[in-house]
N, C-alpha and C positions, 0 to 999 in steps of 0.2 A: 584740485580741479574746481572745487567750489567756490575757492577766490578769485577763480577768473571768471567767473559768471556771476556776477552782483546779483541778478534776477532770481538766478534761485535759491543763491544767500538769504535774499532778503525775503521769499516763499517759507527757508526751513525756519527763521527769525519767526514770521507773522505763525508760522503756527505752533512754534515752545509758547511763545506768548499769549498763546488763546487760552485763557481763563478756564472757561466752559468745552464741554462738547460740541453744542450749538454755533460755538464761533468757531471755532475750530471746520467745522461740518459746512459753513458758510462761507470762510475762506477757501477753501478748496472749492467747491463749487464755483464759484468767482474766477478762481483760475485756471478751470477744466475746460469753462465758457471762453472762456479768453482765448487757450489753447486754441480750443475748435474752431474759432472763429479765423484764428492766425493760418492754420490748416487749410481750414475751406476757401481764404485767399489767394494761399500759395503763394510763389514768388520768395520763400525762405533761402537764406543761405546754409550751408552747411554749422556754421555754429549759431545759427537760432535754431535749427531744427533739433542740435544736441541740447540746449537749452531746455526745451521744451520738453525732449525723450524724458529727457534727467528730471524736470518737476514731475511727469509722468512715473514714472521710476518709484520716485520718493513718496506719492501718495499712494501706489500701488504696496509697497512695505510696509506704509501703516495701517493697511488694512482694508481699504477701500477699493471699490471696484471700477475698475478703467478699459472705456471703450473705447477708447482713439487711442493712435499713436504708434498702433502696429507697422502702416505701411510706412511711416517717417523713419521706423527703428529697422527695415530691411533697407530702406535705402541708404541710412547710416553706414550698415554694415559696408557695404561698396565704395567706401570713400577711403581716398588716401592718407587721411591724417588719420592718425592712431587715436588719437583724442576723440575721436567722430569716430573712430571704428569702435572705439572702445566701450563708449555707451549703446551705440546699436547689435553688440555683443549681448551685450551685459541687458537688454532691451528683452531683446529675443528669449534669452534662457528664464528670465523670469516672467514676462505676460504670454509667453506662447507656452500652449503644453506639446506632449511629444505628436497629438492625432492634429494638429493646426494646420489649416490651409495653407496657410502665411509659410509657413516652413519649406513647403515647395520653394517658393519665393529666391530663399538663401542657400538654397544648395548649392547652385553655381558660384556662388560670392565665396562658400566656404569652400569649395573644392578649390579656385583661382588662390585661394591664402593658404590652402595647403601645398600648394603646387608651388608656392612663390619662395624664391630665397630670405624671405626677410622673419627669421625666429621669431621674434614678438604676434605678426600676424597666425604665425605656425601655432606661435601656444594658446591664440584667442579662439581659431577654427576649435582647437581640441579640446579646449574647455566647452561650448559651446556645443560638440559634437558630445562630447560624456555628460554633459549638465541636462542636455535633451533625451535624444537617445531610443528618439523612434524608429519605427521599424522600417519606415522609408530611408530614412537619413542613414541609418546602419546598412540597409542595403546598395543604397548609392555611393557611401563616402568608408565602406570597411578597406577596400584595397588601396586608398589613399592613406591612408593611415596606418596600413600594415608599413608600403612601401614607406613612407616616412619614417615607419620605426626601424627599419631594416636600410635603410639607406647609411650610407659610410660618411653620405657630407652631415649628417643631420648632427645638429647638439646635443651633448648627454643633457641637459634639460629637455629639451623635443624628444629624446628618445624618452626620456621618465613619461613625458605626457602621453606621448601615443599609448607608451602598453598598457598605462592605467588606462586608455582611452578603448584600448580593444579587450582589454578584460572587461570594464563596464559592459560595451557590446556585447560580449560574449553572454555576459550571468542576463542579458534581460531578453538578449535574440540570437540564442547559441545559434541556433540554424541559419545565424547568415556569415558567420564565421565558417571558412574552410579550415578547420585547424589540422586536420590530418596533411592537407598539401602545403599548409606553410609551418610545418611543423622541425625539419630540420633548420631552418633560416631562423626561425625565432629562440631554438634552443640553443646555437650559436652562439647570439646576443651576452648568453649568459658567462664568457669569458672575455666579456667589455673591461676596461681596466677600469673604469668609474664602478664603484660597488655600488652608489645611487641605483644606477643604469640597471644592475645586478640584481637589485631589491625589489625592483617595479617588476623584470622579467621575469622574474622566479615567480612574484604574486600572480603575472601571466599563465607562466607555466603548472603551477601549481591547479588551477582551474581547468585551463585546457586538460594537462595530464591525466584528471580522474576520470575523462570522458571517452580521452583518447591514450588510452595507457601505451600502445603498442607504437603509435605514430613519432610517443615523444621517449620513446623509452632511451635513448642517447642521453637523455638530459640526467640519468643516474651517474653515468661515467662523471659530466660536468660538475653535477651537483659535490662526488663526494671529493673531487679533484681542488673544488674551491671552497670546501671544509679544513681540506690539508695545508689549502695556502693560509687562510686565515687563525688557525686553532695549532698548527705545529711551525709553520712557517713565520708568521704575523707577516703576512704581506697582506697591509692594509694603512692606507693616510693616517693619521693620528687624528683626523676630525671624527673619522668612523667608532674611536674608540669610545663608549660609552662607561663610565667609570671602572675603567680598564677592562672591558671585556668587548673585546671586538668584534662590530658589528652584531650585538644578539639581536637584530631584527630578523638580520641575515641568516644568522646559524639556526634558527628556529625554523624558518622556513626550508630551508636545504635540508634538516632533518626530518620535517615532517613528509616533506617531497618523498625520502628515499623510503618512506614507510608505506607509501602507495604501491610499491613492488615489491617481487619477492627478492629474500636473498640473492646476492650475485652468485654465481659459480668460480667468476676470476678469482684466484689467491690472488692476486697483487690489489686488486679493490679491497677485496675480505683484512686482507695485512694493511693498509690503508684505513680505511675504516672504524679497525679495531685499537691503533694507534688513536685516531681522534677522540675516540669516544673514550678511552684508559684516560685523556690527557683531560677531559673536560671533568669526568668524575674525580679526579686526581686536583683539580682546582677547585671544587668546588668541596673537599673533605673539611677545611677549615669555614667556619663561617666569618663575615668579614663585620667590622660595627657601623658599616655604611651602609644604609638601606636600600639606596637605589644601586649598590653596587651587585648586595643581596637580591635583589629583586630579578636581574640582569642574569645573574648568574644561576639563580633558580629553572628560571623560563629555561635557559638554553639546556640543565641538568635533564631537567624531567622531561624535557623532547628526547634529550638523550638514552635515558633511559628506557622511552619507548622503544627507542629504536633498536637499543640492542637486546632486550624483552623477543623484537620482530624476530631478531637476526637468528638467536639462538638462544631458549630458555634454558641451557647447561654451561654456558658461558661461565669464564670467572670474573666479566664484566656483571652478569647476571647477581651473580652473589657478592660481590661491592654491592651494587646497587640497590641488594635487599637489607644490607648494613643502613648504607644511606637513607631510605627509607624509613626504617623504624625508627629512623630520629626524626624523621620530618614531621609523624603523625602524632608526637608527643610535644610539635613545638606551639609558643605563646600565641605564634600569626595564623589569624584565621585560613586566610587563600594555604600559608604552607600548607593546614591539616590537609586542605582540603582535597589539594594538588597532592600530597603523598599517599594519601586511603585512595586517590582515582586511581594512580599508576601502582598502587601494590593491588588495585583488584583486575588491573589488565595484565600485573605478572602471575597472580594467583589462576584466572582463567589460561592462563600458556603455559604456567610452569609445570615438569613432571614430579616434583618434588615441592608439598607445601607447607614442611615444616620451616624454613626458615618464616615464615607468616603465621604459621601457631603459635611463637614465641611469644609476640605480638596479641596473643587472641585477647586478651583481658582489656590492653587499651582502646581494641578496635571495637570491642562491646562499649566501654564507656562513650567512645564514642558517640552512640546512637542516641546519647543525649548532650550532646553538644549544645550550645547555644543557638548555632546555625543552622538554620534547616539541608541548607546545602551539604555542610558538610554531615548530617545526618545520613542524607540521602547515599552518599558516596560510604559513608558507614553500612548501608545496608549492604548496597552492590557488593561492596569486599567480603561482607560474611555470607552472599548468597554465592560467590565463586571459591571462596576458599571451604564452604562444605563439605565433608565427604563421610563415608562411614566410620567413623574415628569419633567425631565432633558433630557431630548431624544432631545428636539427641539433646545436646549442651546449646546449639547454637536455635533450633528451631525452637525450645524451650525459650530461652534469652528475646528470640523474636514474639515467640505470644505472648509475654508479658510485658514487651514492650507496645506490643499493638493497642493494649487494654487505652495507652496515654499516649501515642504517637500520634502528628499532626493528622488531620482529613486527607491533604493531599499525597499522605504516603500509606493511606491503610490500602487501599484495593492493591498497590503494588506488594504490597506486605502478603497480601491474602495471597498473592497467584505463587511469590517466591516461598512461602513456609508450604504452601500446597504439592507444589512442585518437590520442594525439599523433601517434604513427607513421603513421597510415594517415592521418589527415586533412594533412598537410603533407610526405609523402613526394614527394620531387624526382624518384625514380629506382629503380626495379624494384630496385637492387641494396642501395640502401642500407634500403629497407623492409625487403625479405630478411633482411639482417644484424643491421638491428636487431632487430626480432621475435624472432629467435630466440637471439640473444645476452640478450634477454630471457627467455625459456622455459628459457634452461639458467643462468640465473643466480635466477630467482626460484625455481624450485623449489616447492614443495609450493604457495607462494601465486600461483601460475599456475590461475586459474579456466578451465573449461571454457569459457567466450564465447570465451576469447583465443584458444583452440587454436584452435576450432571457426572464427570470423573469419580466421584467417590461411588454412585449406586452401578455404574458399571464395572467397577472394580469389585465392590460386593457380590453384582451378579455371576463374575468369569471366576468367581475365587470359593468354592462350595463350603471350606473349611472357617471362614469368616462370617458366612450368613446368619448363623445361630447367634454366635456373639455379637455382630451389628446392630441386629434387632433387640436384644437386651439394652444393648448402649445405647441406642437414642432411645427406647422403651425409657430408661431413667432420666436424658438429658431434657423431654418432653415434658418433665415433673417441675422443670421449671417453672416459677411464677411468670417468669415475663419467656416467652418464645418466639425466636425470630422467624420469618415466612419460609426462610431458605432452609432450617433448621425442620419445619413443619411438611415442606416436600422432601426431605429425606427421612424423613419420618414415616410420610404415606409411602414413599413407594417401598420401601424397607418391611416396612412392618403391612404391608398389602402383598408382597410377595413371599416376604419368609415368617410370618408373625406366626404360624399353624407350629414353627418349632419349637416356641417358647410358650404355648397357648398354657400347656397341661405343667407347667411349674408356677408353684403359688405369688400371687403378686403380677401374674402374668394372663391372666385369662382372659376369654373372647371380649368379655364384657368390658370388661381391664381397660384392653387397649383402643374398643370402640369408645370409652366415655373421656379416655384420655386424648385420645386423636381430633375428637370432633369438636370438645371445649373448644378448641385452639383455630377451627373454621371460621367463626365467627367473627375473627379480628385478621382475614385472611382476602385476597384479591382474588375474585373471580375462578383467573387462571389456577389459582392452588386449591380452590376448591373442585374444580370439576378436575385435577390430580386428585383430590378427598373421595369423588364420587366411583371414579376407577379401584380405587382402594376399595370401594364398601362392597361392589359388586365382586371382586376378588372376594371378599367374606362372606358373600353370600354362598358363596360355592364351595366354602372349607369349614365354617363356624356356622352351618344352619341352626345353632342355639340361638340366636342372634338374628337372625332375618328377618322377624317382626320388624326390631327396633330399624334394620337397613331399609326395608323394604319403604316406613314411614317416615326415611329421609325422601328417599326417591320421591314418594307423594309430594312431599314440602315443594322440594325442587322442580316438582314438572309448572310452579305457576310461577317462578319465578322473572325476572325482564330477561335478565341475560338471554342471548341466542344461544351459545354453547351450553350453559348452566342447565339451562330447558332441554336442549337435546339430549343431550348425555342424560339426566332425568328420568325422561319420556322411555328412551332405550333401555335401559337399565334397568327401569320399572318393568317395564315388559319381558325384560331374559329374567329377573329375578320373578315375575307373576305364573313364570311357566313351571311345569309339575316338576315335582326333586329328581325323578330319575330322569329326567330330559339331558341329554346328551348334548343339547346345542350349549346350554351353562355351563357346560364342563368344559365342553374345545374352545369356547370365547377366551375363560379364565385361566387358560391354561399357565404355566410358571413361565416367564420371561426365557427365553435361551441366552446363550451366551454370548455378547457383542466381538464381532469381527475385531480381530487383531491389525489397529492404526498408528498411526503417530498421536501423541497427546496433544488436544489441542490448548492445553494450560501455556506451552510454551510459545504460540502462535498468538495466544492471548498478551503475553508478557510481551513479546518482543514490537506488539502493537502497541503496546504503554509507552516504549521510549521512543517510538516515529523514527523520523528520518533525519539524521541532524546535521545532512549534507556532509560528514565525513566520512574519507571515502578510502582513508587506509583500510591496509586486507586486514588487519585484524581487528579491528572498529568491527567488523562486520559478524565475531564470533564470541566476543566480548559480553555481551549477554545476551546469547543464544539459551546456553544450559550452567547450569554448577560446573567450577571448575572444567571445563574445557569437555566434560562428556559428550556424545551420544547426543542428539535431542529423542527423546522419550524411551532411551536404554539407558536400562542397569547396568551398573559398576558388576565387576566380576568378585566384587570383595560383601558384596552384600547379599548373599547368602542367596536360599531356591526362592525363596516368597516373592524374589523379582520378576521371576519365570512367570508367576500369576500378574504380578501388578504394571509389568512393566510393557510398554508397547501398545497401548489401547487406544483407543481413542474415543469421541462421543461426535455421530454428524448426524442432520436434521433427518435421515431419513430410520438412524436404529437408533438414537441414543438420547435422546427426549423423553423421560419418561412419565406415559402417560398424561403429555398435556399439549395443548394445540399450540401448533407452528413452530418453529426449529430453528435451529443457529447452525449453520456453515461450518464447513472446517476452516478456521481461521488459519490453521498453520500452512495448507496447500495450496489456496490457492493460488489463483495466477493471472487473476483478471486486471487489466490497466483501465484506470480512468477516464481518459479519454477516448475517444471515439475517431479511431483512424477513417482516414476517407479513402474509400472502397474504390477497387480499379474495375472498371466498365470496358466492354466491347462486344460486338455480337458472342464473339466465340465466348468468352467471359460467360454471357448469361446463358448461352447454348448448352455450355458443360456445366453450368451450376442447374438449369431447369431437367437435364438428361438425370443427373445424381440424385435429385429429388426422388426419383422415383426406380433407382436403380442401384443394388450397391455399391460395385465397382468400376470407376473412370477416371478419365483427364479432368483435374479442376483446371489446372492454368499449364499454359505454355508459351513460353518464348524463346529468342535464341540463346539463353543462359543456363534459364531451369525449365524444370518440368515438374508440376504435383499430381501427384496421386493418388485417389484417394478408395478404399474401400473400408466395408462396414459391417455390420451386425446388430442387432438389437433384439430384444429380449425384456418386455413388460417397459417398465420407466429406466430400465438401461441400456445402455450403448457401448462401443468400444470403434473408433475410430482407427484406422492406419493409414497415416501420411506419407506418402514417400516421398523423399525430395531427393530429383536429379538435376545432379550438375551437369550440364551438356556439353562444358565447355573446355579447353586443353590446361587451364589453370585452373587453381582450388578457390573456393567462394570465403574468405576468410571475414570473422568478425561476424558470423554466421546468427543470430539473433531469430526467436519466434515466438510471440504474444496470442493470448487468444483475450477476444475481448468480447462479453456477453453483456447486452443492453439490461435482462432483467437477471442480475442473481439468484434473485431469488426463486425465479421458476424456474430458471435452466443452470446448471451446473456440469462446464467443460474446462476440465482441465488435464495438463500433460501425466501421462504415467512416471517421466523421468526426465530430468533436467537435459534441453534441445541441445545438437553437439553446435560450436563452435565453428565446425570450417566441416565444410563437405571436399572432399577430396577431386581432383580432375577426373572426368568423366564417370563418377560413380553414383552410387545412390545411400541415401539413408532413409530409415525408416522410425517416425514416431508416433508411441501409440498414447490417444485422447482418451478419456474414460468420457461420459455423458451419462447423465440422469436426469429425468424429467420431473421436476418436481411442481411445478403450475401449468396453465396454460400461456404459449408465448406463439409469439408469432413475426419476429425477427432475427434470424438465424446468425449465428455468434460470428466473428470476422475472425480471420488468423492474420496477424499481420507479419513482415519478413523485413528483416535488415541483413546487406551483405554489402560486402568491400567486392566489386567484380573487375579492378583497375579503376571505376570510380565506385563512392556510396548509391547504392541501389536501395531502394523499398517498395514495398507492396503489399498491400492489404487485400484480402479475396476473402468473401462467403464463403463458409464451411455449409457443405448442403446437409445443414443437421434442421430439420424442420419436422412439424407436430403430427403429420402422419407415420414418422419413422416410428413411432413409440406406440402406432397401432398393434394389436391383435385379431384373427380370424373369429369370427362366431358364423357357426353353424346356425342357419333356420331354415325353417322348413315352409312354405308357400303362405300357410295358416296364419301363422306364428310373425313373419317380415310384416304382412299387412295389416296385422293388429297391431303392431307398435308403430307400422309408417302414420296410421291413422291416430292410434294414440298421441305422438308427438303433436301430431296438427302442422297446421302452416306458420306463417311468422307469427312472432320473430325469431321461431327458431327450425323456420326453412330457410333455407338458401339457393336460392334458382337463378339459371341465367340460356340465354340462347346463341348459340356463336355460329358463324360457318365452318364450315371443315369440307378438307380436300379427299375426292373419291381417287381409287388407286390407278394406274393406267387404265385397267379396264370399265372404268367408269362405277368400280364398286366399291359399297364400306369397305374400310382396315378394320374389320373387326379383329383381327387378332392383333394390333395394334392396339384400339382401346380397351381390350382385356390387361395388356403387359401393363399401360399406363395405371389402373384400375386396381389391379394386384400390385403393381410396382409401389404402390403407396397403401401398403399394407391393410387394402380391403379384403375381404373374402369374397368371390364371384359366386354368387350362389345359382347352382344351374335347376333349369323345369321348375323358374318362378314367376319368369315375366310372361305371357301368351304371346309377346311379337318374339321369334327367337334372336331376331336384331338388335331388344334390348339388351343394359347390362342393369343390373340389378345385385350389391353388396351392402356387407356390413362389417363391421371392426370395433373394437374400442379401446379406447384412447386411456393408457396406463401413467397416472401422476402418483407419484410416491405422497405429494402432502393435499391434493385436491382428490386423490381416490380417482375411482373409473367413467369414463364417459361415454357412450354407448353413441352410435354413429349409424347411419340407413342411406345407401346411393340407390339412385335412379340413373342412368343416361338411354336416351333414348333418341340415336340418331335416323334423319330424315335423311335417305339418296334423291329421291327425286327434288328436295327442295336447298339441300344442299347445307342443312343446319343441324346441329345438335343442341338438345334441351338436356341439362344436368341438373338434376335439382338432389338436395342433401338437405337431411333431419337428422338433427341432435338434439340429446337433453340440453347440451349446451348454445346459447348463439352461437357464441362466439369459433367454437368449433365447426360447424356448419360453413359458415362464412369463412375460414380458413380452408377447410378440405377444400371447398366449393374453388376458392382459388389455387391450389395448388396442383388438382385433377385436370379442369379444365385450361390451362395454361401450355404443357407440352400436346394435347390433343386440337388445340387452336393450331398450334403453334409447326406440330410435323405430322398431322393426320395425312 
């Protein structure tokens, strides 16, 4: 093209030739000016204006910034010579990005070229349409591009283009793809007799499918029908054959397809199937001295292999494939090792039987110092799923001494896997102990709080272990150098059970207060007011020793810290009061035994590997737990000591110990990222402001569903029940429900039990939400809904989970109310306002209205306090498991003859004030 245009021959000439920068940088400019000038004349014909596009073009690739030329490169587009359309193609996908004004411009040009007979114009729209790929363009030009792919006149080239073109669409704006209703038509495609055609739809379907598993579920039949033609059959061109193995782009993809579902039920699929996969490991037993032939026939092995791992872990496809294996991980090529320790640790997590893989256990240790971190990495994964009680003590051992030398990027994963491994296959109170902690003082900084927090709860539920735990870090403490994580299982170990080892020599009061406290001083803030918790416990069990505590607390009360000082100041004060004082004893009382949860170690680990957008079912259990268990249940081989250690958990509101602020349970919850957009309508806000202050109601209705909701609470908890009614004569299938909380950290709503699926015709289901108040919030969480109802339906609604349901009643007495209404004071932590309000037909207050609103949000109405009996006058306070109590004073005091009500609200807190204040006077404005 360039020899026909001398002009910008002799452009790309003048600038190889530019010596310097400078000339270079002056050249162009010279003919930017020129450009513009020829531009703002006008009167171009179509091959100067491509002239021009094209020098535009080429200084744009070298890196320079280009202001002209857009609107020349849309009108290109529109022209009948290819030549000219070609660069106004090629114009567009490179100086426009996908949010360009300009791009409106070309939609009509590219929809007229997708519409037109002429292929070339076909494949320039759709490169253009995949090269961009915005979100206008995908919603204006997807159905042209479907129909062009699914079209009978279209070319097996135009059909390769389009589906790569509506898979791009798809991964960047799934939501404007209908792939559920064009989902038989496209899995069709995939018995096109071009395998090109084949390859592109499969990479289609492959995408779609994980989203839309039920829509395209047809596409298994296809997929394993054109495994059997190409693998038993070879019906395939001889171009497809890549050094004699046919089509492995293809068979790779059809295989990993069929792993997205579950087994079939058909015996004639199942005998099918089982045929292909016999025939591919049956070719690939001999290794071949062609690489790329090896290479070829690897990929399509170990998909294969997955696949039949999926089908059936008792297979005697299974057990070939664990032959095959143990040569792979012993071979020269780094990817083999690599590829056969992945796929023997996704058969070791499925398999019921893992001796064929302990045969193996010696190379898969060496392993773990491989050259490659990669394949290191895939060394662990296999020894953390082929663990069990057998091998547990051999393999955990092998991991801590490989941690002492193993890369940074694989210790915290190392900590959570030997952590996890420990507690689920521990023999023996003693050996847990030593391990554990031989771990804390070797991993050092990559010791995550779960672990800590896991091991002192496990101490505390386990009464047979406390005595020897506190001996064991009593010695690990003797260390010269001591890690901080090491140093809080130290305090709260030996601040709860240390009185048991007090009166043996080498152990005493004094012992463990000059050993504990060395170790403060090279310690953060947070671990010493842990330290400080510990001292006042000794204050109350080792009074030989109180002096020396009491003249920490002194230290501590002048210190900056804010917590450091409090705790301090406090501590000084319970430990200043006289020995038999009773309030030091119930403060200090021994830890009880933490609530029986799921571990959150394994919620921990499963957040280390993210999401790696594969979306096979067994991808998804693969490293949930060891070997394929239970997440946070013992093996039935591991003896009673599971009974204690196994099922626990640690969440911010019991399992923290002794230090400020808390960690979530990572493994339950259930919160999404994003922020659904809430559905609005009178009746909407009507039933969400009635709920507020009421247990039981309609949150939503329409002519499909119906929700439900009723409640309970109880201090900083709650317990939700949702009911969802299907209204309608067919089932709601594809059934989905999220709940989505602005702040986690104050509020905490999640499901009791994984939501059903499909609600049945005309019926109801019912799920129940747990809720805990743990700060103050004042944005009430959203539930959001997906269903299939003949089309995709969604809906997001407010849960009327809001800060006065977490109130409590307080009794006072006339005296008592108006000493603290006056103690609070006025702003900023009054909150008052004045509204009208509606008298009843008889022209008189609802006072028994504004009582229900009043008590409805968990005030207490305290009567023979106000002297107008008109007033209402409460109080309540406000229960947060990590911000503690908040004490609350109502006023309302409505006017009949003027037709107003004044509400004014004192709290120790603003912010709570200014909350109530809005959520009281809202249904009292609103249906007085």
């Amino acid at each position: 093209m360039a020899s026909n245009m001398r002009g910008l021959t002799q452009f790309i000439a003048d600038i190889r030739g530019a010596r310097v920068r400078e000339l270079e940088e002056k050249r162009i400019n010279k003919e930017m000016a020129n450009i513009r000038k020829k531009f703002k004349d006008g009167n171009l014909d179509g091959y100067q204006k491509k002239k021009y596009v094209a020098k535009i073009i080429f200084t744009y690739i070298l890196g320079y910034k280009v202001d002209v030329g857009h609107m020349e490169a849309v009108n290109l587009i529109s022209s009948s010579k290819y030549s000219e359309k070609q660069i106004g193609y090629l114009a567009v996908t490179l100086l426009m990005h996908e949010n360009s004004d300009f791009l409106r411009l070309v939609v009509n040009s590219i929809r007229k070229d997708l519409d037109g007979n002429n292929e070339v114009d076909n494949c320039l729209a759709l490169h253009a349409i995949a090269n961009v790929g915005g979100s206008e363009m995908a919603e204006a030009l997807a159905e042209d591009v479907h129909r062009l792919l699914i079209s009978p006149t279209s070319q097996s080239f135009v059909k390769k283009k389009a589906a790569l073109t509506l898979l791009r669409l798809y991964r960047k704006h799934p939501d404007v793809i209908p792939a559920a209703e064009w989902a038989l038509r496209i899995v069709s495609i995939m018995d096109d007799e071009d395998l090109g055609v084949v390859i592109c739809v499969t990479s289609l379907v492959m995408a779609l499918a994980q989203d839309h598993l039920t829509p395209f579920a047809v596409c298994y039949t296809k997929a394993v029908d054109r495994l059997h033609r190409l693998v038993i059959e070879h019906e395939y061109a001889a171009t497809y054959a890549y050094y004699k193995v046919p089509s492995p782009w293809l068979q790779v993809k059809l295989l990993r397809l069929l792993q997205y579902y579950p087994p079939s039920e058909d015996p004639n699929i199942r005998s099918v199937l089982h045929n292909v996969l016999q025939t591919i490991m049956n070719n690939s037993a001999e290794p071949s001295r062609n690489v790329q032939h090896n290479n070829a026939q690897h990929a399509v092995l170990f998909e294969a292999i997955g696949l039949a791992i999926h089908l059936d872990t008792n297979s005697p496809l299974v057990g070939t494939a664990a032959v095959l294996l143990a040569r792979f991980i012993s071979s020269k090529e780094t990817n083999v090792r690599y590829l056969g320790l992945d796929t023997m640790a996704h058969l070791a997590a499925r398999a019921d039987s893992l001796a064929p893989i302990k045969k193996q256990q010696d190379i898969i240790i060496l392993s773990l110092r491989d050259k490659d971190i990669s394949v290191r990495r895939r060394a662990l994964d296999l020894l953390y799923s082929m663990c069990d009680v057998d091998n547990s003590e051999l393999i955990v051992g092998e991991l801590l001494r490989y941690l002492k030398v193993a890369d940074y990027a694989l210790r915290e994963e190392m900590v959570l896997k030997i952590a996890v491994l420990t507690e689920k296959y521990a023999s023996s109170y003693k050996w847990y102990v030593d391990t554990i902690l031989q771990l804390i003082s070797a991993a050092g900084d990559h010791v995550g709080d779960e672990v800590w927090y896991r091991v002192v709860q496990i101490v505390t539920n386990t009464e047979d272990l406390q005595e020897y735990a506190a001996k064991v870090v009593f010695e690990h403490l003797k260390a010269p150098s001591t890690h901080e994580s090491l140093v809080k299982v130290g305090g709260y170990i030996l601040g709860e059970y240390g009185h048991l080892i007090a009166n043996e020599p080498g152990y005493s009061p004094i012992d463990q207060f000059r050993l504990l406290h060395s170790k403060s001083q090279f310690c953060v803030a947070a671990t010493r007011s842990l330290l400080l918790s510990t001292y006042i416990k000794w204050v109350n069990v080792f009074p030989e020793i109180k002096p020396q505590l009491v003249n920490i607390f002194e230290r501590y009360r002048h210190v900056l810290d804010a917590e450091l000082q409090q705790r301090a100041c406090e501590f000084y004060a319970l430990a200043s009061r006289p020995d038999e004082d009773e309030l030091l004893q119930n403060v200090c009382e021994e830890m009880p035994p933490f609530p029986p949860r799921v571990s959150a170690l394994l919620g921990r680990l499963n957040q280390k590997h993210g999401d790696t957008g594969d979306k096979r079912v067994w991808k998804k259990t693969l490293l949930a737990e060891p070997n394929g268990g239970a997440a946070g249940t013992a093996s039935s081989d591991t003896g009673d000591i599971m009974g204690s250690l196994a099922g626990l958990d640690i969440s911010a509101s019991s399992s923290q110990p002794a230090t400020n602020g808390g960690s979530s349970d990572l493994f339950s919850t259930m919160v999404e990222s994003g922020v659904p957009r809430v559905a609005v309508g009178p009746n909407i806000d009507r039933w969400f402001d009635k709920l507020t202050w009421s247990a039981e109601g309609v949150l939503y209705e329409d002519v499909q569903i119906q929700i439900g909701v009723k409640s309970r609470y109880q201090g900083h908890i709650g317990q939700l029940a949702i009911y969802l009614g299907n209204k309608v004569p067919s089932p709601l299938t594809s059934f989905t429900t999220s709940i989505h909380v602005s702040d986690p950290d104050a509020l905490s709503v999640t499901f009791a039990k994984i939501p059903p699926s499909t609600i049945a015709p005309r019926t109801q289901t019912q799920q129940l939400v747990h809720v805990e108040c743990k700060k103050f919030f004042s944005t009430p969480p959203v539930l959001s809904l997906s269903f299939l109802a003949g089309s995709h339906q969604t809906l997001a609604i407010r849960l009327p989970i809001v800060v006065t349901k977490f109130f409590e009643h307080v009794k006072l007495g006339s005296t008592d109310f108006f000493e603290r209404w006056k103690l609070i004071g006025g702003p900023p932590r009054e909150a008052q306002q004045v509204f009208p309000i509606e008298l009843t037909t008889a022209g008189q207050l609802d006072l028994t209205k504004h009582k229900q609103v009043v008590t409805g949000h968990r005030l207490n109405a305290l009567e023979e306090i106000d002297p107008n009996p008109n007033n209402i006058v409460a109080a309540g306070v406000l229960h947060m498991s990590v911000e503690g109590k908040v004490g609350c004073l109502l006023r309302l005091e409505p006017n009949r003859e003027a037709k107003l009500c004044r509400l004014t609200v004192r709290s120790t807190s603003e912010d709570v004030a200014a909350e109530v204040l809005k959520l009281v006077q809202k249904p009292l404005k609103a249906e007085s």
